[in-house]
C-alpha positions as CSV (number, residue, x, y, z in Angstrom):
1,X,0.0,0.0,0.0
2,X,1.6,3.3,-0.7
3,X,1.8,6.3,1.0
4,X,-1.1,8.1,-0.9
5,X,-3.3,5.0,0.3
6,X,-2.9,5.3,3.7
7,X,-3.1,8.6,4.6
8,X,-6.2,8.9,2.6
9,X,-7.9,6.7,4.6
10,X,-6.5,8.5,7.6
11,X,-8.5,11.6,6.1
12,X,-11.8,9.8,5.1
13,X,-11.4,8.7,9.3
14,X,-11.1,12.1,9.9
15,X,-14.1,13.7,8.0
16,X,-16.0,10.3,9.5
17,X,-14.7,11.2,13.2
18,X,-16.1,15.1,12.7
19,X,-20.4,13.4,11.4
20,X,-19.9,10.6,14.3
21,X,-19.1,13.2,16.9
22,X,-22.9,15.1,15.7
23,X,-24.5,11.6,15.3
24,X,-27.2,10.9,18.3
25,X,-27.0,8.1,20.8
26,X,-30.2,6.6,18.9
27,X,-28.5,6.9,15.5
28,X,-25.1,5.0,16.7
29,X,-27.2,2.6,18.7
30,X,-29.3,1.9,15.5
31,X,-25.9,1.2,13.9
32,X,-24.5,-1.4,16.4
33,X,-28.2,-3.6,16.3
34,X,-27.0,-3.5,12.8
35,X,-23.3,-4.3,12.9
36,X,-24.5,-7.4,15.5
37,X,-27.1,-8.7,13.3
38,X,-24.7,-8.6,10.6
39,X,-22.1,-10.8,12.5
40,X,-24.5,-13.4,13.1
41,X,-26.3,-13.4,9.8
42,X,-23.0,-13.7,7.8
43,X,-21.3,-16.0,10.3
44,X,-20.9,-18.4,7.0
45,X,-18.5,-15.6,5.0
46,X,-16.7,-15.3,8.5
47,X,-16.2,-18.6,8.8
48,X,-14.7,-19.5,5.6
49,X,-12.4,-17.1,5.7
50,X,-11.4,-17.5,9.0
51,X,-10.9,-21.2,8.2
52,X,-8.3,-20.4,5.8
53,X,-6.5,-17.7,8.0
54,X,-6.0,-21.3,10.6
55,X,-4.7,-23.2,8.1
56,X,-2.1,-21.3,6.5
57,X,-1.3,-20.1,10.7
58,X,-1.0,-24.4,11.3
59,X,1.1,-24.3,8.0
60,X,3.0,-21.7,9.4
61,X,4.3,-23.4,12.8
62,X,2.0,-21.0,15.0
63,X,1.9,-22.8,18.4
64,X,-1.3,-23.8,19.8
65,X,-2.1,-20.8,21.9
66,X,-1.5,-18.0,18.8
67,X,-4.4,-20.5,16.8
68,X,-6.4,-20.6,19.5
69,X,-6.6,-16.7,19.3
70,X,-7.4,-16.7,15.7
71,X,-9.6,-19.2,16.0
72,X,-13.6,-18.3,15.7
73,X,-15.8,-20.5,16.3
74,X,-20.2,-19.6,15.8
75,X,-20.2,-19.2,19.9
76,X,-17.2,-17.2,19.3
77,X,-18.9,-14.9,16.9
78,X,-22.4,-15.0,18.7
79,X,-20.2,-13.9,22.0
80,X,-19.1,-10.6,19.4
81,X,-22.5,-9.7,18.4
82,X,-23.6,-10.1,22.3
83,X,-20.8,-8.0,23.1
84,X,-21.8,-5.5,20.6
85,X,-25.4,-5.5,21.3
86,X,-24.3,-4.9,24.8
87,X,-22.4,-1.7,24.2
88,X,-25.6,-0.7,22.5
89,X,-27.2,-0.6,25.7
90,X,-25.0,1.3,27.4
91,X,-24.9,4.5,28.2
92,X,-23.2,7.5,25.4
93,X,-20.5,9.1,27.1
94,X,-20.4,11.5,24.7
95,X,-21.7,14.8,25.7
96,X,-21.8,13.7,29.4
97,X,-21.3,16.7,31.9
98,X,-18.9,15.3,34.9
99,X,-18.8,18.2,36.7
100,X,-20.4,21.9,37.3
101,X,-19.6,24.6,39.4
102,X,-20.2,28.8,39.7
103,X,-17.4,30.7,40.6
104,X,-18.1,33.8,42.5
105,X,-18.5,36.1,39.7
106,X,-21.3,34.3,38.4
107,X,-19.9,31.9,35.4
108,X,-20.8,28.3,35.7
109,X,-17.5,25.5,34.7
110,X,-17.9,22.4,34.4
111,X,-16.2,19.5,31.7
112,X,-18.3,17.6,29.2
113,X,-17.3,14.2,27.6
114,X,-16.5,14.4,24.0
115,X,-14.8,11.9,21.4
116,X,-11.0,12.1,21.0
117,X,-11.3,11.7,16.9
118,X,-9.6,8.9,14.9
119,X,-8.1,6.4,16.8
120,X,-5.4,3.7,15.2
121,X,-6.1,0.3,16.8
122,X,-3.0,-2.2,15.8
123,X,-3.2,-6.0,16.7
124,X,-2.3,-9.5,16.3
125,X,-4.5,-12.7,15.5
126,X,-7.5,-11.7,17.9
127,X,-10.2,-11.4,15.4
128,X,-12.7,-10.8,17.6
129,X,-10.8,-7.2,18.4
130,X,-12.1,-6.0,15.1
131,X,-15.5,-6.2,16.3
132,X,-14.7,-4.8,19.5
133,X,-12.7,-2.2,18.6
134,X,-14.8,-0.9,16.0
135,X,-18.3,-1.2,18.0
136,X,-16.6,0.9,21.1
137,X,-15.1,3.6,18.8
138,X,-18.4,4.2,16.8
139,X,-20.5,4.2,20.2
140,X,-17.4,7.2,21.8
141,X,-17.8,9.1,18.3
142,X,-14.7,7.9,17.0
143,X,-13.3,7.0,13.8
144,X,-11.3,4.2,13.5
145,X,-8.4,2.6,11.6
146,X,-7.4,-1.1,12.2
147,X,-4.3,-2.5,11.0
148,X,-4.3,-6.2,12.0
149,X,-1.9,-9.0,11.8
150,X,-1.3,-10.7,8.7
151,X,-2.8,-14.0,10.0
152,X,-5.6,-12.8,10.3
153,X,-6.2,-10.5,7.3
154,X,-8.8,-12.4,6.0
155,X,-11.0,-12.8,8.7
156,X,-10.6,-8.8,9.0
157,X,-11.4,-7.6,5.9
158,X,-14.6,-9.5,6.3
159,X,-16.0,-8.5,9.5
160,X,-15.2,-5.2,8.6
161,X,-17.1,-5.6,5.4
162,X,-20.1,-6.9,7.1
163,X,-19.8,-3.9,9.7
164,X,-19.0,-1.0,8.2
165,X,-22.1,-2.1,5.7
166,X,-24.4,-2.1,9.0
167,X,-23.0,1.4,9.6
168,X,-24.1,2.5,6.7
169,X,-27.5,1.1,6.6
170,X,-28.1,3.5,9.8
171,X,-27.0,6.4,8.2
172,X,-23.6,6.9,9.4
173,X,-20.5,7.3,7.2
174,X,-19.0,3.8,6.2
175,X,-15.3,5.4,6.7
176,X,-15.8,5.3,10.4
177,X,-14.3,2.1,10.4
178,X,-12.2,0.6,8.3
179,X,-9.2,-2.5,8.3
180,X,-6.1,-1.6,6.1
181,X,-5.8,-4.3,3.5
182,X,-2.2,-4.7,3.4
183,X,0.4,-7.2,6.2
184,X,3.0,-4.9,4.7
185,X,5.2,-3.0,8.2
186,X,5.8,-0.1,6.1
187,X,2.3,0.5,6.5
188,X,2.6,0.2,10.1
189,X,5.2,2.9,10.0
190,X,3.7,4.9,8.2
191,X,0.2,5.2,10.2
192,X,2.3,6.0,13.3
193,X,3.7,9.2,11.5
194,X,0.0,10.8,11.0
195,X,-0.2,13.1,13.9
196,X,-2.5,15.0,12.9
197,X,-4.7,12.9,11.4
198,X,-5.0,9.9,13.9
199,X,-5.4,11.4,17.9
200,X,-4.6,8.1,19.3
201,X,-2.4,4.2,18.7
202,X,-3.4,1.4,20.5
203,X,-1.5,-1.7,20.2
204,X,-2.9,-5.0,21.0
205,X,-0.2,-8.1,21.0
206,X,3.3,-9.5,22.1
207,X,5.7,-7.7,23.8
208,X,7.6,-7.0,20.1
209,X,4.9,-5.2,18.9
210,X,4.0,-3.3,22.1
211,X,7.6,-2.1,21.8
212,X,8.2,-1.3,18.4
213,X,5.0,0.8,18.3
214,X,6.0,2.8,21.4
215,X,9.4,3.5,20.0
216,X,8.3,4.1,16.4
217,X,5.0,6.1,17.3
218,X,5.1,10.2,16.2
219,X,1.0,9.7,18.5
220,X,0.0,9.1,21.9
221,X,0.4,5.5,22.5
222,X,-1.5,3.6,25.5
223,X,-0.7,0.2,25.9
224,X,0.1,-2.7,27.9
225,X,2.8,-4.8,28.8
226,X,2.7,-8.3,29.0
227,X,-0.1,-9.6,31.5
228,X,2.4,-11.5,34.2
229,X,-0.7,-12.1,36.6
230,X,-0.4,-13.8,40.2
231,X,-2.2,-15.4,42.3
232,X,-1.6,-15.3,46.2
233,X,-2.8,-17.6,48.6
234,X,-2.9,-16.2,51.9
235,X,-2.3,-18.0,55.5
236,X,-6.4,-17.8,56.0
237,X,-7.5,-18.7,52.6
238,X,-10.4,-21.3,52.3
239,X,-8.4,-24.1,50.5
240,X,-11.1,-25.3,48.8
241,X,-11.9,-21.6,47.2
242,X,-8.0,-21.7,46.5
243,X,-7.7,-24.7,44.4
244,X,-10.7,-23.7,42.3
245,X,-9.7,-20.3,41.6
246,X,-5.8,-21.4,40.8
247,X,-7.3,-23.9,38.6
248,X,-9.6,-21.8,36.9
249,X,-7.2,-18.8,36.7
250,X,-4.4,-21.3,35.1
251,X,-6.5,-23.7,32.9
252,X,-9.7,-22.4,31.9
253,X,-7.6,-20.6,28.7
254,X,-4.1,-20.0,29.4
255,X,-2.8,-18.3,26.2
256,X,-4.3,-15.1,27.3
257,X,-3.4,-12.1,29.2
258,X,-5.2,-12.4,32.1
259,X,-4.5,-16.2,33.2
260,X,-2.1,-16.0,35.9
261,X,1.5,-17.6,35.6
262,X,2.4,-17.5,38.9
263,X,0.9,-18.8,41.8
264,X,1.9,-17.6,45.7
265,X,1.6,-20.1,48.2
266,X,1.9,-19.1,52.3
267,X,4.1,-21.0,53.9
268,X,2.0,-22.4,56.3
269,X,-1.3,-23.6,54.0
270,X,0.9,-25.3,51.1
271,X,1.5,-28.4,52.6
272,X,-2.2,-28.7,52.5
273,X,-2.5,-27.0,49.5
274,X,-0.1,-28.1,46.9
275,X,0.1,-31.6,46.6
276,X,-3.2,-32.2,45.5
277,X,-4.2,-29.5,43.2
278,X,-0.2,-29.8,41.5
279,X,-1.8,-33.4,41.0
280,X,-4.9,-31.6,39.4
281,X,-3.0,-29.3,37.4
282,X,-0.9,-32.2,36.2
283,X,-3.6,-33.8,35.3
284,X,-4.8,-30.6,33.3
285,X,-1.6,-31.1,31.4
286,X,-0.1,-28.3,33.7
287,X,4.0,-27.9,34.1
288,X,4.6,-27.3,37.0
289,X,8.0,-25.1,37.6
290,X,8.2,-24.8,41.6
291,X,11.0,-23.5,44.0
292,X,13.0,-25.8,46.4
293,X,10.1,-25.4,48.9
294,X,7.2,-26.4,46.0
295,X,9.3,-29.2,45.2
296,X,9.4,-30.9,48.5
297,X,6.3,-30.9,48.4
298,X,5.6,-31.4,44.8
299,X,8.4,-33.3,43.5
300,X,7.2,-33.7,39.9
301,X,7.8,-29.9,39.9
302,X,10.7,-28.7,37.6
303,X,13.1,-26.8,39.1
304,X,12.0,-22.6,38.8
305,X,14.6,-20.2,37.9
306,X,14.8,-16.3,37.9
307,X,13.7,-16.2,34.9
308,X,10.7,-18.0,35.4
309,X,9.0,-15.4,37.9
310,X,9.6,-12.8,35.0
311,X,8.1,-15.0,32.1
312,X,4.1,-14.6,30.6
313,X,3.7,-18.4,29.5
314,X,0.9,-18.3,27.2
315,X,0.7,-22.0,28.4
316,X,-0.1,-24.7,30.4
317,X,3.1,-23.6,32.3
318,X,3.0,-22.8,35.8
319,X,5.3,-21.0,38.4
320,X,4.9,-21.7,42.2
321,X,6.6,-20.3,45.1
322,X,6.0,-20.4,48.9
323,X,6.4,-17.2,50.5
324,X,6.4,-16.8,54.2
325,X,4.6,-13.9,54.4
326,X,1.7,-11.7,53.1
327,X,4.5,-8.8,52.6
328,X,7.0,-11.5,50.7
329,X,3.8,-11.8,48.6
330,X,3.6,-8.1,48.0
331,X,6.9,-7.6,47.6
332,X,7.4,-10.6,44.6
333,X,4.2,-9.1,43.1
334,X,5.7,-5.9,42.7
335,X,9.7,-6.9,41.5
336,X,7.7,-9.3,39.0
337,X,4.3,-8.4,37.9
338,X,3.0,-6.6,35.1
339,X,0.5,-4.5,36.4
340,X,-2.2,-6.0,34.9
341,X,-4.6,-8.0,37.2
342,X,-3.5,-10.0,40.6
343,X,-5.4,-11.4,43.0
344,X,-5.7,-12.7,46.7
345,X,-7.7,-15.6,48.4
346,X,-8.3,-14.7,52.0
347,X,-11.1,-15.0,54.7
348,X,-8.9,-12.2,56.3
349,X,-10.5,-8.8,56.0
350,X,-7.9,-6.6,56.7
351,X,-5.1,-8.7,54.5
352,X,-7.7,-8.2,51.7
353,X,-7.8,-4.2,51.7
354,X,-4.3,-4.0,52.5
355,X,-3.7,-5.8,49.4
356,X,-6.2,-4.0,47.4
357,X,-4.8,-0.8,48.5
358,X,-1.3,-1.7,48.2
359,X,-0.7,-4.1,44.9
360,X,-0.2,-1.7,42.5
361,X,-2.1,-3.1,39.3
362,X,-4.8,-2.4,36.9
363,X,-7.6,-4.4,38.3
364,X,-7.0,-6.1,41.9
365,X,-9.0,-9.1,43.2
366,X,-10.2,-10.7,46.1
367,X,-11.2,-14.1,46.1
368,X,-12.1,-14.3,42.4
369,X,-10.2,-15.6,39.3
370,X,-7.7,-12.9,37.0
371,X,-9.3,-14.2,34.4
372,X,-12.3,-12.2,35.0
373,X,-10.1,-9.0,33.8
374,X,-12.2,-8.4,31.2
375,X,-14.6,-5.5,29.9
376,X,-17.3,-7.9,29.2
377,X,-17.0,-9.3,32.0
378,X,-17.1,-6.1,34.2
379,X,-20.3,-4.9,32.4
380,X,-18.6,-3.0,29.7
381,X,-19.9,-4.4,27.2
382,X,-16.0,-5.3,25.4
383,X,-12.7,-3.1,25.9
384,X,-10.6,-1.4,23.7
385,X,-7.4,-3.5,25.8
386,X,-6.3,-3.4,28.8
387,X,-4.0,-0.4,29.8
388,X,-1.3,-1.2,32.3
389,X,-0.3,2.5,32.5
390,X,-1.4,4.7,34.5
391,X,-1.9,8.3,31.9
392,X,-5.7,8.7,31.2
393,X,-6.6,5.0,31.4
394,X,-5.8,2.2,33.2
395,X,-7.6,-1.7,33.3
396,X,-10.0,-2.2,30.8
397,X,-10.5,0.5,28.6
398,X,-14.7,0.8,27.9
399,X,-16.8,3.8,26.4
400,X,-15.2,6.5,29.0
401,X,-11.9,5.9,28.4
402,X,-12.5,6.4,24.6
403,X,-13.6,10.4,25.6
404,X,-11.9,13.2,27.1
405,X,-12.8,16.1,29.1
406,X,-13.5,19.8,28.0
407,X,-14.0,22.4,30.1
408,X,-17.5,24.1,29.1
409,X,-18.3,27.5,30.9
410,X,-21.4,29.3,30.8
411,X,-21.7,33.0,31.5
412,X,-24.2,36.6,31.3
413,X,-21.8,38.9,30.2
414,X,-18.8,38.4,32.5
415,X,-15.6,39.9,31.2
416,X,-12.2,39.6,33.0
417,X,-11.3,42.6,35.1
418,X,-7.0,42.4,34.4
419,X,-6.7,44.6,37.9
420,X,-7.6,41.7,39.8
């Protein structure tokens, strides 16, 4: 694709970005209803070309977890319309007043919610963020332009197809959304050098391409790191509760971002602990890497190095260590940890606000699964990604974090007296 190419379609985003910021809440919900009736209705089209993306990722070497990604599937597709339909439902940020107040010389100030424009989305082999992506920028009033991976071009090109073909039917400009049809990098490059025309990259993969984007990117960048998620099993933890949530938060789908890869054990609950669900994990086809302390206990475990603690599997690979203490815990979360989701399993009250207030990461649980760092999953409907930064978003980015602020001020005639 050459230069010409992609900056026009930067400018047709633009001129799209300025009618979706005017469009009503009824005319961009009427659009969704559309885009999610036209995921399910040409499932078939998806499907075959989505079938062909898998076999040329098998032909390619792709380990299991990267197919599993590209993979859709009809409950995978149905979960994307459900998802969409959901944003429907919520509420438009857009136009929101967060705040009012009169200052003593009469003028009212107060911020208002309003679009950021044309936002860049770049990813790798997650379809589904397509749909996503696309759904949450039309309902925030923003354009946008997605550049995904190669492996998944196909599948891309037709979900947009389908929804940018719904956005028209409800009377919104077809250029809101739109893939790039091209794997070529240069392209890549080259969108991250339209300041001016794109307000915003957000890069959705491995730790290569989170980098290279950050260090190649002339726009605003939010992104996350790789999700190194924990698991800490505290002194007063109901066992049973424990095993389940480990299990869950390790097996349930481990080749994503929020399945944890390392699970903290107190010292004095892991004899009672670990043997048995190591044998269930095992049996889950599981590795189990373990310190000296996990492996007298477990001693199937393979022995854990340094660099285990600082590795995001994407597996059926598991860390363990025994800590002695709640603060040991704390302490390895923060040298090692991502900053996207960690969690604690506790009956102790005060252990679980200490460690909500003091584990420093985008969403924080107690006694629930880190798989359940998700936007659908917390209501939103889907997420943009998951920010692990902590400038203007941070966890799962919905509807809100898609806006910014302005400050609106109302007045009767008040003009600034420069002697005061």
């Amino acid at each position: 694709m050459s230069e010409c190419d992609i900056r026009g379609m930067a400018r047709d985003a633009r001129a799209a970005a300025r009618d979706l910021a005017r469009a009503s809440g009824e005319q961009k919900d009427r659009a969704l209803l559309a885009m999610a009736s036209g995921l399910t209705e040409s499932r078939a089209r998806i499907l075959a070309d989505n079938a062909g993306d898998v076999a040329a990722a098998h032909a390619a070497g792709q380990t299991a977890a990267f197919v599993d990604r590209l993979t859709l599937t009809e409950p995978r597709i149905e979960a994307m319309a459900r998802g969409v339909r959901q944003i429907a439902d919520l509420p438009d940020p857009v136009g929101a007043v967060t705040g009012m107040w009169r200052r003593p010389n009469g003028l009212q100030v107060g911020r208002m919610r309003v679009p950021l424009g044309v936002i860049g989305i770049i990813y790798e082999s997650r379809p589904n963020v397509t749909a996503d992506a696309a759904a949450l920028c039309l309902k925030s009033g923003n354009a946008v332009l997605l550049r995904g991976g190669s492996e998944a071009l196909r599948t891309n090109r037709a979900i947009a197809d389908v929804l940018a073909a719904a956005v028209a039917s409800a009377g919104l400009p077809a250029a809101a959304l739109a893939v790039v049809p091209s794997a070529d990098r240069a392209v890549v490059k080259e969108m991250l050098s339209l300041h001016g025309l794109i307000d915003l990259i957000i890069p959705r993969g491995g730790e290569g391409l989170i980098r290279a984007v950050r260090e190649g990117s002339q726009i605003p960048v939010i992104a996350h790191d790789k999700g190194l998620c924990h698991t800490y099993v505290d002194a007063s933890a109901n066992l049973a509760m424990a095993g389940e949530i480990a299990y869950n938060a390790k097996v349930e789908r481990p080749g994503v971002c929020n399945a944890m890869e390392t699970l903290l054990v107190h010292a004095e609950v892991a004899p009672a602990l670990l043997p048995a669900l190591a044998a269930r994990l095992r049996a889950a086809g599981v590795e189990v890497r373990g310190c000296p302390r996990t492996r007298s206990l477990v001693p199937a475990a393979v022995p854990a190095t340094e660099e285990d603690w600082d590795t995001e599997y994407l597996a059926l690979t598991l860390s363990i260590r025994v800590v002695d203490s709640f603060e040991d815990a704390v302490v390895h979360i923060a040298r090692h940890g991502s900053g996207l989701a960690e969690a604690i399993v506790t009956a102790d009250h005060g252990r679980a606000m200490r460690f909500l207030r003091e584990v420093d990461a985008g969403a924080v649980f107690v006694n629930a699964s880190t798989r359940f760092t998700d936007g659908y999953e917390f209501g939103m409907g889907a997420e943009m990604g998951i920010s692990t930064q902590k400038l203007h978003a941070r966890g799962p980015m919905g509807l809100p974090e898609l806006t910014c602020e302005k400050f609106i001020v109302l007045g009767d005639g008040q003009i600034r007296d420069s002697r005061k």
